[in-house]
Backbone as JSON, one array per atom type, in Angstrom:
{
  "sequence": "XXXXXXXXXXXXXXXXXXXXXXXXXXXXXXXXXXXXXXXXXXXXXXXXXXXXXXXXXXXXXXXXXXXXXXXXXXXXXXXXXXXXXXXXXXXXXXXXXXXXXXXXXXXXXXXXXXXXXXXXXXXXXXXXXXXXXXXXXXXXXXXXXXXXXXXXXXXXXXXXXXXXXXXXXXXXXXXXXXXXXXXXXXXXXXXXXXXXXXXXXXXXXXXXXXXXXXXXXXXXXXXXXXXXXXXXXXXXXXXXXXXXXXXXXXXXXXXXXXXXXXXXXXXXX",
  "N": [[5.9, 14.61, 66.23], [4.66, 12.41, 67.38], [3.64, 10.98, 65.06], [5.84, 10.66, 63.47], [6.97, 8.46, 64.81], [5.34, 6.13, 64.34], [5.05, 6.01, 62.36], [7.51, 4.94, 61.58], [6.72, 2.71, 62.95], [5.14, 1.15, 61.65], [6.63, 0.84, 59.12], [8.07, -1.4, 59.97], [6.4, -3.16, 59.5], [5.86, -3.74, 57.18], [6.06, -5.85, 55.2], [8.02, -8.92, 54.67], [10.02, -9.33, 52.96], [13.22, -10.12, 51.93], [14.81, -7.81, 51.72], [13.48, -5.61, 52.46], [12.7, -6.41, 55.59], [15.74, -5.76, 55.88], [15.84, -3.19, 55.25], [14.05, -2.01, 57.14], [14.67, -2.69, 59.63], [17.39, -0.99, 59.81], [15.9, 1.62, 59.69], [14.37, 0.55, 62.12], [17.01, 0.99, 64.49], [17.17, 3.42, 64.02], [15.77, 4.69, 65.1], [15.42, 4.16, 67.95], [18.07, 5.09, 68.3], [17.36, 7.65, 67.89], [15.33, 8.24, 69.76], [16.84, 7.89, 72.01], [18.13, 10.71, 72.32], [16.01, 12.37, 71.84], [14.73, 11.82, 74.82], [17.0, 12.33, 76.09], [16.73, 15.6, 75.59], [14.02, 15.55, 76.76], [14.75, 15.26, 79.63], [16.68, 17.08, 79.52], [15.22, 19.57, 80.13], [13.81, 19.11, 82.32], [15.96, 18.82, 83.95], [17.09, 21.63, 84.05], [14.93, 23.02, 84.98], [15.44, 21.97, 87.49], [17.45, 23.26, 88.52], [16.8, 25.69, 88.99], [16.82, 27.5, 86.8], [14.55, 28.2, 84.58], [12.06, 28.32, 85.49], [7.99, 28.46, 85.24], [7.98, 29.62, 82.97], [10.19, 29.09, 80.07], [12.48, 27.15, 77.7], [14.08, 24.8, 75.51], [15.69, 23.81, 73.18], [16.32, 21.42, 70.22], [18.01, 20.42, 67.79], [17.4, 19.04, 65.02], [18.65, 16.08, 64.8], [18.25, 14.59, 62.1], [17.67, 16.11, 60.16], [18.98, 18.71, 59.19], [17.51, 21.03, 59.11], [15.39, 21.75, 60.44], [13.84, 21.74, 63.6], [13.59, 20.68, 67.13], [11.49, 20.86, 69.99], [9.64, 21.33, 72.83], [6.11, 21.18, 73.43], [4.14, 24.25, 74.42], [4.64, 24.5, 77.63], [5.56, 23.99, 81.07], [8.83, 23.87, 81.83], [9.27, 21.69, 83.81], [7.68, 20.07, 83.57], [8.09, 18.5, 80.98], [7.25, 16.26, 79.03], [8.03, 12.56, 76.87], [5.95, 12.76, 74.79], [4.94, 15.21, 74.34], [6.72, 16.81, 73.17], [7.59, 18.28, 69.69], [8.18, 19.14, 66.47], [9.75, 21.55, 64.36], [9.88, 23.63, 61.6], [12.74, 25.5, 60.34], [11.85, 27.62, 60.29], [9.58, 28.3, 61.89], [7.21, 27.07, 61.48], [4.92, 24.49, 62.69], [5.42, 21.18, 62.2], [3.6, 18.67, 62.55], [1.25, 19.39, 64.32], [-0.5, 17.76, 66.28], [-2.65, 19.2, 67.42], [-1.36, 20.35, 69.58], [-0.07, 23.16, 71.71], [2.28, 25.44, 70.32], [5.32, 26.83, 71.62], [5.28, 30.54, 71.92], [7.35, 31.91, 71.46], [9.2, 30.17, 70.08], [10.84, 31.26, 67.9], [13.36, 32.21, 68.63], [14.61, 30.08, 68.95], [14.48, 28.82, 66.39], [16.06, 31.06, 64.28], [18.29, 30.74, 65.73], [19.52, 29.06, 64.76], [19.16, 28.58, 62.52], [21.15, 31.14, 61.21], [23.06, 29.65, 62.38], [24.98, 27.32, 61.99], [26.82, 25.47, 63.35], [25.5, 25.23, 65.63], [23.84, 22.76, 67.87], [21.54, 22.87, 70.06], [19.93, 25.21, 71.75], [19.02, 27.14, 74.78], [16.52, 29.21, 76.82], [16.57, 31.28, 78.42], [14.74, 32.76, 82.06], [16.7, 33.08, 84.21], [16.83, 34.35, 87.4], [19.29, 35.95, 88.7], [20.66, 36.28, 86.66], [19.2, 38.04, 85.1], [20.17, 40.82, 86.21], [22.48, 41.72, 85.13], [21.46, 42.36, 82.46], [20.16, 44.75, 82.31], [21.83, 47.03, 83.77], [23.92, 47.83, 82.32], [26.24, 46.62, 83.85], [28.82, 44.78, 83.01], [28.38, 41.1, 82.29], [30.57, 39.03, 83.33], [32.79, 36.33, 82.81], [33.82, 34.76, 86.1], [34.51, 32.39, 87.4], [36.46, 29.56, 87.12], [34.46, 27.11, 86.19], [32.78, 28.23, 84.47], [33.85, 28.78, 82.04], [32.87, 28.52, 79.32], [30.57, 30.45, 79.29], [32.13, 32.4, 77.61], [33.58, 35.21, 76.39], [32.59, 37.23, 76.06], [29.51, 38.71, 76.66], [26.74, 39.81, 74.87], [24.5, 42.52, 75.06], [20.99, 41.81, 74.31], [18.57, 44.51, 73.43], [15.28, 44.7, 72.78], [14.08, 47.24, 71.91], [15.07, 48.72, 70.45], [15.13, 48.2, 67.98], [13.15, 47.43, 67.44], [10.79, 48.77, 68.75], [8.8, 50.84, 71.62], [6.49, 49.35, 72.78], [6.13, 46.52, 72.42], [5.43, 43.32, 74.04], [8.09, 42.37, 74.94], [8.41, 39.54, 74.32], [10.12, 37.07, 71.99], [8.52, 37.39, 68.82], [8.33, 36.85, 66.58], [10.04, 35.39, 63.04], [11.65, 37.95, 62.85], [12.09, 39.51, 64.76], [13.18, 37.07, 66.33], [15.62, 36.87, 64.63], [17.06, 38.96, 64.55], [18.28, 39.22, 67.39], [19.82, 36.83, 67.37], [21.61, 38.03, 65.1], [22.65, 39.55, 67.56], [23.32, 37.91, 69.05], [25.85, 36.72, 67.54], [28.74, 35.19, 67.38], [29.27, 34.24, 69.72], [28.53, 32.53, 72.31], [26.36, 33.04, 74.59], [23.78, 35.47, 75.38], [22.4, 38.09, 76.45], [18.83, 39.67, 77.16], [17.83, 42.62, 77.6], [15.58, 42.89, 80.67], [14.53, 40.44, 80.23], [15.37, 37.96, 80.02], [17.73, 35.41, 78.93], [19.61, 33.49, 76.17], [21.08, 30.76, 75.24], [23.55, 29.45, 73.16], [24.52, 26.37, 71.79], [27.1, 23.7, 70.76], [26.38, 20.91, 71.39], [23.19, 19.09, 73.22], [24.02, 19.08, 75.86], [26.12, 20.32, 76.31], [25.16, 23.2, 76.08], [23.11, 22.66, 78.48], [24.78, 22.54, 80.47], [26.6, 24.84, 80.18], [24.2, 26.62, 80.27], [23.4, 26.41, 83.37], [25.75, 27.29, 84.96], [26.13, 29.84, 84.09], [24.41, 31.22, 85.5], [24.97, 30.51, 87.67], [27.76, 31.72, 87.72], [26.78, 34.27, 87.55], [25.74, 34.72, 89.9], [28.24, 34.08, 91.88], [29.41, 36.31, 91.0], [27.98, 38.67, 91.4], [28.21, 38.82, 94.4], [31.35, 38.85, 94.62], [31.26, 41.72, 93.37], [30.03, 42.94, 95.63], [31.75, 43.31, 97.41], [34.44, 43.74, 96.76], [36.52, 44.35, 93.48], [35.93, 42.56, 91.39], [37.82, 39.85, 89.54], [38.28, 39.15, 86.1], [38.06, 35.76, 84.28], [40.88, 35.36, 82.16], [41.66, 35.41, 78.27], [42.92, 33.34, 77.42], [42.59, 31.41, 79.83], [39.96, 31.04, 79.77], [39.91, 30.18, 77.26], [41.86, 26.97, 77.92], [40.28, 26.27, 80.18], [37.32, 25.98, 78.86], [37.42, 23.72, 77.33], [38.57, 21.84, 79.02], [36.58, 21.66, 80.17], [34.56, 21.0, 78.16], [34.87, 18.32, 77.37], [34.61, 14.84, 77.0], [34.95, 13.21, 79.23], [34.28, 14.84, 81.33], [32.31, 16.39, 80.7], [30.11, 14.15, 80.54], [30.39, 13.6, 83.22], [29.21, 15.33, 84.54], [26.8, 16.01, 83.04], [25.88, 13.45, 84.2], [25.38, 13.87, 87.23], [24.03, 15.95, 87.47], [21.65, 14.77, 85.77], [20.91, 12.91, 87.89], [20.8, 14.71, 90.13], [18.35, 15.89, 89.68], [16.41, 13.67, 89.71], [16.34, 11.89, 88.03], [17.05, 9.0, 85.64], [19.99, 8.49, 83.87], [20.44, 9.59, 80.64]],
  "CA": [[6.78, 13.59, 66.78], [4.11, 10.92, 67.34], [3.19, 10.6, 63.51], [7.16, 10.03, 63.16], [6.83, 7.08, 65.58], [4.05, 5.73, 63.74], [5.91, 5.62, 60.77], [8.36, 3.74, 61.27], [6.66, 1.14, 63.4], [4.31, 0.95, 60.52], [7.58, 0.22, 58.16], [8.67, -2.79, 60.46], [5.54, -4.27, 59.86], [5.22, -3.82, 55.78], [6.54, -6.62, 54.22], [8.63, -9.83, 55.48], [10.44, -9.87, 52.18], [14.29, -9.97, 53.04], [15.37, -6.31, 51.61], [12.65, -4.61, 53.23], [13.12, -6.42, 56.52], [16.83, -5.51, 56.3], [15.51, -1.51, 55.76], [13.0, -1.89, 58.64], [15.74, -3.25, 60.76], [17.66, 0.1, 59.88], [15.12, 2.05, 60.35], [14.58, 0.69, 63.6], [17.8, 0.88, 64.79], [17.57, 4.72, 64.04], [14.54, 5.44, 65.87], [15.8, 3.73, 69.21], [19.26, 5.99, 68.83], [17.12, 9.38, 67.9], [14.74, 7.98, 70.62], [17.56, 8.5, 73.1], [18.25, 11.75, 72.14], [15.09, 13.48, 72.31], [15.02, 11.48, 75.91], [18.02, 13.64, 76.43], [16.03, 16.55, 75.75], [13.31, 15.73, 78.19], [15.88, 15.4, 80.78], [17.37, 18.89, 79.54], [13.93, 20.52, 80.21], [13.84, 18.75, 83.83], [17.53, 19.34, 85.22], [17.23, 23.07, 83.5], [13.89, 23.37, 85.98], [15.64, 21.64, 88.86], [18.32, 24.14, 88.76], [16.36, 27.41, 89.21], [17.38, 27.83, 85.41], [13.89, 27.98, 84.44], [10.7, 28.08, 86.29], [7.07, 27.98, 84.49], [8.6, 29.64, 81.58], [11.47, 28.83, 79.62], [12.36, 26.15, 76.88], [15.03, 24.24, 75.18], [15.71, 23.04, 71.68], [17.71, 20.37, 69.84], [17.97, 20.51, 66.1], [16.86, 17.49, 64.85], [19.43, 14.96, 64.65], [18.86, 14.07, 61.06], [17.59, 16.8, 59.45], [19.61, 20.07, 60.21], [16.46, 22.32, 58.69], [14.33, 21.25, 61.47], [14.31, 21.66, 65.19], [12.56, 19.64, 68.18], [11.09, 21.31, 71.19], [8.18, 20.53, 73.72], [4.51, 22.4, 73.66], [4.0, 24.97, 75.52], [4.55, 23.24, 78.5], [6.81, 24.12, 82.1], [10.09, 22.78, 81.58], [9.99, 20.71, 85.05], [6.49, 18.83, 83.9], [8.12, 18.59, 80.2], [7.03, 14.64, 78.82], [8.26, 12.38, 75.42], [4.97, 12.91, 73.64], [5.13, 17.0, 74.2], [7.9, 16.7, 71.61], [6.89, 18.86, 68.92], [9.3, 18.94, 65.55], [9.01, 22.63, 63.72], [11.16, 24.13, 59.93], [13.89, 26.95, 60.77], [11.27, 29.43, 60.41], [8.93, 28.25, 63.55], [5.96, 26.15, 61.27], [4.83, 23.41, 62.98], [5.64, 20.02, 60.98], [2.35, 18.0, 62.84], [0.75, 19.88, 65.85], [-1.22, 17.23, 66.92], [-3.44, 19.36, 68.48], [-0.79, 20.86, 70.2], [0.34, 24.34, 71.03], [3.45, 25.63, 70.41], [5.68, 28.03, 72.06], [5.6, 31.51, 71.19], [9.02, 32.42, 71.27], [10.08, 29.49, 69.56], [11.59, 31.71, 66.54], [14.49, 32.16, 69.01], [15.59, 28.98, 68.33], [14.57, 28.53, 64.82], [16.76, 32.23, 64.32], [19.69, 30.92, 65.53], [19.75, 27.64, 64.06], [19.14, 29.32, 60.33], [22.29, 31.57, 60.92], [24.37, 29.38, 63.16], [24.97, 25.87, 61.57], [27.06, 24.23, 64.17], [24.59, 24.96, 66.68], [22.98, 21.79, 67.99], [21.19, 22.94, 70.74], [19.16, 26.65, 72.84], [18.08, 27.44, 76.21], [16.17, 30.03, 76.71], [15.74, 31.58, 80.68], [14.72, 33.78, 82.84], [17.49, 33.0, 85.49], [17.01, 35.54, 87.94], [20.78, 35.94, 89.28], [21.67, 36.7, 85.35], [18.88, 39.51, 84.89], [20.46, 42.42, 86.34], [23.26, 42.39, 84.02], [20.86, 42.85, 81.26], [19.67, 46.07, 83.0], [22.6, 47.84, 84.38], [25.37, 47.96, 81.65], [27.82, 45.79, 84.2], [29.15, 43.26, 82.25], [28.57, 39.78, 82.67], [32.05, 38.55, 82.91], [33.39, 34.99, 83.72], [35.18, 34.63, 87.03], [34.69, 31.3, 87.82], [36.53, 28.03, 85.91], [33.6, 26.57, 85.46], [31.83, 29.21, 83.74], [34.36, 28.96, 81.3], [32.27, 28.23, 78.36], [30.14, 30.99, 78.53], [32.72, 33.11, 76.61], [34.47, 36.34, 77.2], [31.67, 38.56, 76.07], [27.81, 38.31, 76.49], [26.35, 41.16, 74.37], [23.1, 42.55, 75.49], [20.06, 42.61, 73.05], [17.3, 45.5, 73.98], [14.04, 44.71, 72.05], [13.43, 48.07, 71.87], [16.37, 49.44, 69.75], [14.18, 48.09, 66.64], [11.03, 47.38, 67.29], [10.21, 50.02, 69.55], [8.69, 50.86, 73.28], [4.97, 48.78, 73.17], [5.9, 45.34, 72.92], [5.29, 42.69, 75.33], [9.03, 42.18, 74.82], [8.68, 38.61, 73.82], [10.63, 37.19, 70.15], [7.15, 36.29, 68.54], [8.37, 36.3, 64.88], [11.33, 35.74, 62.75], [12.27, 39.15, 62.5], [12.53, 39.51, 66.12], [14.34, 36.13, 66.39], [16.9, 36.75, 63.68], [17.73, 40.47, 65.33], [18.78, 38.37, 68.17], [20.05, 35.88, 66.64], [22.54, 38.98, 65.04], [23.3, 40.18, 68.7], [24.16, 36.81, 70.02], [26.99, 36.6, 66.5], [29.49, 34.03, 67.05], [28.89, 34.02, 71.31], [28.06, 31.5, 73.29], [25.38, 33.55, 75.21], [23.03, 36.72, 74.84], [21.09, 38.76, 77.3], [17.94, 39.96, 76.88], [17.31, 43.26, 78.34], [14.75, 43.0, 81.46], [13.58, 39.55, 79.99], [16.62, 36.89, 80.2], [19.05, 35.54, 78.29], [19.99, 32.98, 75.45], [22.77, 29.75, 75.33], [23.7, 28.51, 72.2], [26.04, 25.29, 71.83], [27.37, 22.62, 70.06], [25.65, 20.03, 72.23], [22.78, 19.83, 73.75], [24.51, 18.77, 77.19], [26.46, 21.86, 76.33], [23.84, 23.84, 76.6], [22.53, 22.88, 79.67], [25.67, 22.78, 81.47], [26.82, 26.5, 80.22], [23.0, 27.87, 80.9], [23.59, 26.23, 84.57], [27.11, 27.69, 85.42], [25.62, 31.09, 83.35], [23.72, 31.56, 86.29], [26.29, 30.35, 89.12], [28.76, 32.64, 87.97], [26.38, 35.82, 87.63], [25.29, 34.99, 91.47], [29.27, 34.97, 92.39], [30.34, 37.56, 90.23], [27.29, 39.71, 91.98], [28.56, 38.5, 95.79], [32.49, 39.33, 94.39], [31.18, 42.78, 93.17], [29.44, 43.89, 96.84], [33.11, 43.11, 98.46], [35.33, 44.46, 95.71], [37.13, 44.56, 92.4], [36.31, 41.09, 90.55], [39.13, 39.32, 88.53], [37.41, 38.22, 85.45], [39.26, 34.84, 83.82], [41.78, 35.76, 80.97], [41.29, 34.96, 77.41], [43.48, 31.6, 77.98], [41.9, 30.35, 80.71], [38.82, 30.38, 79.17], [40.32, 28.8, 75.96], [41.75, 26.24, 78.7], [39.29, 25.73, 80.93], [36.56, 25.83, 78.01], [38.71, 22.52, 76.56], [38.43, 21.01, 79.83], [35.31, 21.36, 80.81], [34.02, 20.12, 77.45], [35.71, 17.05, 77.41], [33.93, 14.18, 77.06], [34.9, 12.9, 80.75], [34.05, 16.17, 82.44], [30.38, 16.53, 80.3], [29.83, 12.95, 81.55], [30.51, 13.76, 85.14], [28.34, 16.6, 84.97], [25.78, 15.33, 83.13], [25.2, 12.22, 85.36], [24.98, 14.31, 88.17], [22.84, 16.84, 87.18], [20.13, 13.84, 86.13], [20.35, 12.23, 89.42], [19.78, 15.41, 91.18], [16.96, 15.77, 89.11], [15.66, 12.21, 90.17], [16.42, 11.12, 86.12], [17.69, 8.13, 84.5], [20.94, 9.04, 83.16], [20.03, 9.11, 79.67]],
  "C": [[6.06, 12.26, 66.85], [3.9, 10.68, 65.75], [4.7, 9.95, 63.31], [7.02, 8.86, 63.45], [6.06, 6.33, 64.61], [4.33, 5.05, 62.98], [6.48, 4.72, 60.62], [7.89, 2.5, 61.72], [5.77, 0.26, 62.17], [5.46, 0.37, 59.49], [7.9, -1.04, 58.53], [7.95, -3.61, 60.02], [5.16, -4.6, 57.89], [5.32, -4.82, 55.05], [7.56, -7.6, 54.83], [9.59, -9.92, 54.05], [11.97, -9.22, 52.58], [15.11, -8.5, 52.81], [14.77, -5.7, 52.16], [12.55, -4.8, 54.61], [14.46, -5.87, 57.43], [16.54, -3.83, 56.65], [14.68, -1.25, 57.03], [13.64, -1.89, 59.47], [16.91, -1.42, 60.99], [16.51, 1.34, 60.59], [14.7, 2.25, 61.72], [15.32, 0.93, 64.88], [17.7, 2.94, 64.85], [16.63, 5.5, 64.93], [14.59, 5.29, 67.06], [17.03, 4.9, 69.11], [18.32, 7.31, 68.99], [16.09, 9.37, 69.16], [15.58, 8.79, 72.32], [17.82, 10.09, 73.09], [17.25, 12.8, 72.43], [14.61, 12.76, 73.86], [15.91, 12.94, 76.97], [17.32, 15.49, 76.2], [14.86, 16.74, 76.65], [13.82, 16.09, 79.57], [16.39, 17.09, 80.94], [16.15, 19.78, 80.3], [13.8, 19.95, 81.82], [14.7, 19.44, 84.88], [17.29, 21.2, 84.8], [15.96, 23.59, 85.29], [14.83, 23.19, 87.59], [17.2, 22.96, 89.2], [18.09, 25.16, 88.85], [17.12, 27.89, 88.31], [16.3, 28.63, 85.23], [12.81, 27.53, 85.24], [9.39, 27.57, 85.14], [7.46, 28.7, 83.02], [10.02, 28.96, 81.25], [11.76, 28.03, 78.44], [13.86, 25.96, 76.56], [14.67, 23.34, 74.0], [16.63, 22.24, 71.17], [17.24, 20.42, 67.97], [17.97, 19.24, 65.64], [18.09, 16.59, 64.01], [19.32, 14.43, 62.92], [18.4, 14.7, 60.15], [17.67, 18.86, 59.83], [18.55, 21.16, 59.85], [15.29, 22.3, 59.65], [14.81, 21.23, 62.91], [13.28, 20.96, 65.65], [12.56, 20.31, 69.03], [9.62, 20.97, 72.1], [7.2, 21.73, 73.31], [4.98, 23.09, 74.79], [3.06, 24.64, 76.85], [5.75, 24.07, 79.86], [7.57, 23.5, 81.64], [10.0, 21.92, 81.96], [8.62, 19.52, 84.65], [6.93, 18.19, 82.15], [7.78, 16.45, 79.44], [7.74, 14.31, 77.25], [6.77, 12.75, 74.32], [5.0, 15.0, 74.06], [6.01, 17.51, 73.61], [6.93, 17.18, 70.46], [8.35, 18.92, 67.6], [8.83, 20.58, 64.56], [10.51, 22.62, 62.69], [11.92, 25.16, 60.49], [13.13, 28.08, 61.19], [9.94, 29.31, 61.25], [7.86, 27.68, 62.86], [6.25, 24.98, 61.88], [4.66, 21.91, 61.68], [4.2, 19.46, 61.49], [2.29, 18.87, 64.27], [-0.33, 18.89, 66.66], [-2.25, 17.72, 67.63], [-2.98, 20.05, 69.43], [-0.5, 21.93, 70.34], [1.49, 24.99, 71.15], [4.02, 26.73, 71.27], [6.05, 28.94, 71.47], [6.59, 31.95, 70.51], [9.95, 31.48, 70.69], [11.32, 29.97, 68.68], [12.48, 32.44, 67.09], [15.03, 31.61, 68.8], [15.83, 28.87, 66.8], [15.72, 29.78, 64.2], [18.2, 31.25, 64.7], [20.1, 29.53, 65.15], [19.85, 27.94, 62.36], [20.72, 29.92, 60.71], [23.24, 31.38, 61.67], [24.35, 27.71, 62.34], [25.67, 24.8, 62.45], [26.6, 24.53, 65.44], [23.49, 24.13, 66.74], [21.87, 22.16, 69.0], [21.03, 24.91, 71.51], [18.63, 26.35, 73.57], [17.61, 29.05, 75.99], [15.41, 29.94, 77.77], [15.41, 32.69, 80.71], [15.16, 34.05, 83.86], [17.33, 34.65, 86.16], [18.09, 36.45, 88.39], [21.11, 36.33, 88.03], [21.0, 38.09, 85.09], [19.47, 40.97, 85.0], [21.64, 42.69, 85.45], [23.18, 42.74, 82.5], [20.23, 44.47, 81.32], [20.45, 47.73, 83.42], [23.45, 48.59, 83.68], [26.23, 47.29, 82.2], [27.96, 44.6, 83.53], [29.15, 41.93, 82.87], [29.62, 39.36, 82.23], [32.53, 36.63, 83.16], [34.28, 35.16, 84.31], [35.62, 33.84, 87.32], [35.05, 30.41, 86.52], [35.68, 27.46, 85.15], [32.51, 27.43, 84.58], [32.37, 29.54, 82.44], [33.62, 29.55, 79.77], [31.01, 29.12, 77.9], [30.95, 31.96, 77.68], [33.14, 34.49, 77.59], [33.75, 37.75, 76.97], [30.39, 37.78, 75.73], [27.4, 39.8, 76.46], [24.8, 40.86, 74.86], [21.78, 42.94, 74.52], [19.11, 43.38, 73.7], [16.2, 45.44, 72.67], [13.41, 46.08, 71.08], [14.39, 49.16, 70.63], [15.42, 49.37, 67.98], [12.8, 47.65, 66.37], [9.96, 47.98, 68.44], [9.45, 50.19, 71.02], [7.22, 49.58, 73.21], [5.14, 47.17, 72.73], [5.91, 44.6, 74.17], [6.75, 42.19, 75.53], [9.51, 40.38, 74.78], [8.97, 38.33, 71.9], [8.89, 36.31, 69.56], [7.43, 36.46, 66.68], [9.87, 35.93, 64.51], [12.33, 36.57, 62.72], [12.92, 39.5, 63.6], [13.82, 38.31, 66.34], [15.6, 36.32, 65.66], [17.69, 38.48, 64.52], [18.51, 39.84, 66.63], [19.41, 38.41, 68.34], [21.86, 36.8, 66.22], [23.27, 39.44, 66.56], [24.13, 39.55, 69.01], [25.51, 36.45, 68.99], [27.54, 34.94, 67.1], [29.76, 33.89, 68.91], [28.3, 32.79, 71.5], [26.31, 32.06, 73.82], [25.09, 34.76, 75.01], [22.35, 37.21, 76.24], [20.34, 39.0, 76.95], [17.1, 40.94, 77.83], [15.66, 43.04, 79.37], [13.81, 41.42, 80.94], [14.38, 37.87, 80.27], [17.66, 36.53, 79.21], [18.8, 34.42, 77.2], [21.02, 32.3, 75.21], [22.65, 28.97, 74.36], [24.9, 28.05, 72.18], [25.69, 24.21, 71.18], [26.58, 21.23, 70.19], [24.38, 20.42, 72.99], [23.1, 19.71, 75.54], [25.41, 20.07, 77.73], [26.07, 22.76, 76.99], [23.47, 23.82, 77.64], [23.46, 23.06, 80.48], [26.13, 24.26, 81.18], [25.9, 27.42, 80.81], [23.45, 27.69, 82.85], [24.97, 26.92, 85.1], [27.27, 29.51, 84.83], [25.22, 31.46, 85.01], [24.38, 31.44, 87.61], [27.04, 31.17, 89.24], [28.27, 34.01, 87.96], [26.05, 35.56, 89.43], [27.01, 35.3, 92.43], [29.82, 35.86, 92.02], [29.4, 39.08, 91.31], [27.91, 39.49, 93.73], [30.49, 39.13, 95.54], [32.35, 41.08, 94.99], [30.68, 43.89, 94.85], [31.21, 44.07, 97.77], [34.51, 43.14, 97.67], [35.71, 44.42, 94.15], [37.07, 42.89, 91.92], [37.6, 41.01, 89.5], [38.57, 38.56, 87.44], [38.5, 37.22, 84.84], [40.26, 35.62, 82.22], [41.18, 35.19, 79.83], [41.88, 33.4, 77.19], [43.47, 31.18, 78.85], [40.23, 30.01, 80.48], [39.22, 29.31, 77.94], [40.6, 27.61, 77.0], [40.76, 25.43, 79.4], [37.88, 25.25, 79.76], [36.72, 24.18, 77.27], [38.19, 21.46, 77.66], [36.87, 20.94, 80.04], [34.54, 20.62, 79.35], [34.35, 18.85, 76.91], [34.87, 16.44, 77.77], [33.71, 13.36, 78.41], [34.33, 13.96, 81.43], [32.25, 16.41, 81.77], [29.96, 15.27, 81.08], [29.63, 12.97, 82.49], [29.21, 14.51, 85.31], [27.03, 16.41, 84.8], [25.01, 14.27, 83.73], [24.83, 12.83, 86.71], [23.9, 15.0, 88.28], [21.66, 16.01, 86.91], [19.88, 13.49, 87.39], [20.2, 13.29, 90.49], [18.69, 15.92, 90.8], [16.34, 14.96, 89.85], [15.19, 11.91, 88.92], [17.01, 9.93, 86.14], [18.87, 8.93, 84.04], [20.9, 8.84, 81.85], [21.81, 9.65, 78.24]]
}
């Protein structure tokens, strides 16, 4: 990510002659928008922390804005201390493009996995919400009860590590093979479990993303408080279509997202 920077400021400066000023000027113009963006991914890695999403593990990815074969994620790093230079840029299949020196996260080739066989996925979280665990454990289905939970979908299949790559791992995805098995579980879902380890939120956005992983985890804590005091009502298949509609609406992400920075103590980026 810093060599990127580099680059271009290095282009602004090559030549005063008036076509190459006009490309510099582009150029620059593109590096301030993608600027904001991976901004917006610092932020993701903050509010994700401040929400007891994500503690000292966890991560979050954004597929790089202008080249869909490439993703962006931080070093292996806490979410909540996550900075712009801990921006790391890796290929589908988890090589680092420049490591600076840096070191990556293991489990990246979760993301890279479902970015190869999902194409309009912009954006992965990847928790260890505690409130979502036990329905990776039990067999009870994680259902949506609540409105706002719309968006994780009407089924969250559970992957078990162990189904294909057997009892003695440390049950982290540390290759492709692992990631893409996944990757298969999570299909055309929103979200994934991950027996005894956490879960998986892939979306269109990455504001998406953070708002589904956050409301992932809201609705497994009331769905578990429902379940001690009777018979939950999970939402219908058209009130998720509905509500799903609404809640991603560019007014209602807005809302949500501004809030969620400022109870961070963010910039609304």
């Amino acid at each position: 990510m810093r060599r990127w920077r580099v680059f271009v400021t290095a282009g602004l400066r090559r030549s005063n002659r008036t076509n190459d000023v006009s490309r510099a000027a582009q150029e620059r113009y593109i590096v301030v928008d993608r600027r904001t963006e991976f901004d917006r991914l610092v932020a993701a890695n903050r509010i994700l922390a401040h929400e007891d999403v994500v503690d000292a593990f966890g991560h979050v990815s954004l597929r790089h804005p202008d080249n869909p074969h490439r993703y962006v994620m931080s070093r292996s790093r806490a979410p909540e201390l996550v900075e712009f230079d801990d921006l790391m840029e890796f290929d589908l299949d988890g090589a680092v493009i420049d490591d600076q020196g840096q070191t990556p996260y293991g489990e990246r080739f979760i993301h890279g996995a479902i970015f190869e066989q999902r194409e309009e996925i912009m954006a992965v979280v990847h928790n260890h919400a505690y409130d979502v665990l036990p329905f990776g454990l039990t067999g009870t289905p994680l259902v949506p009860v609540i409105h706002t939970a719309a968006t994780i979908g009407e089924e969250i299949p559970v992957w078990d590590i162990r189904d294909k790559f057997g009892y003695a791992t440390d049950m982290l995805v540390r290759n492709m093979d692992q990631g893409r098995d996944l990757s298969q579980t999570l299909g055309e879902n929103s979200c994934a479990l991950m027996r005894g380890h956490g879960a998986v939120i892939a979306c269109k956005s990455l504001k998406e993303a953070v708002v589904t992983s956050i409301y992932l985890k809201i609705n497994a804590q009331i769905l578990t408080t429902a379940m001690a005091m009777g018979t939950p009502i999970p939402l219908s298949s058209g009130e998720i279509e509905s509500m799903s509609a609404t809640q991603l609406s560019p007014l209602a992400m807005d809302r949500m997202w501004e809030a969620f920075c400022r109870r961070a103590g963010l910039e609304v980026t």
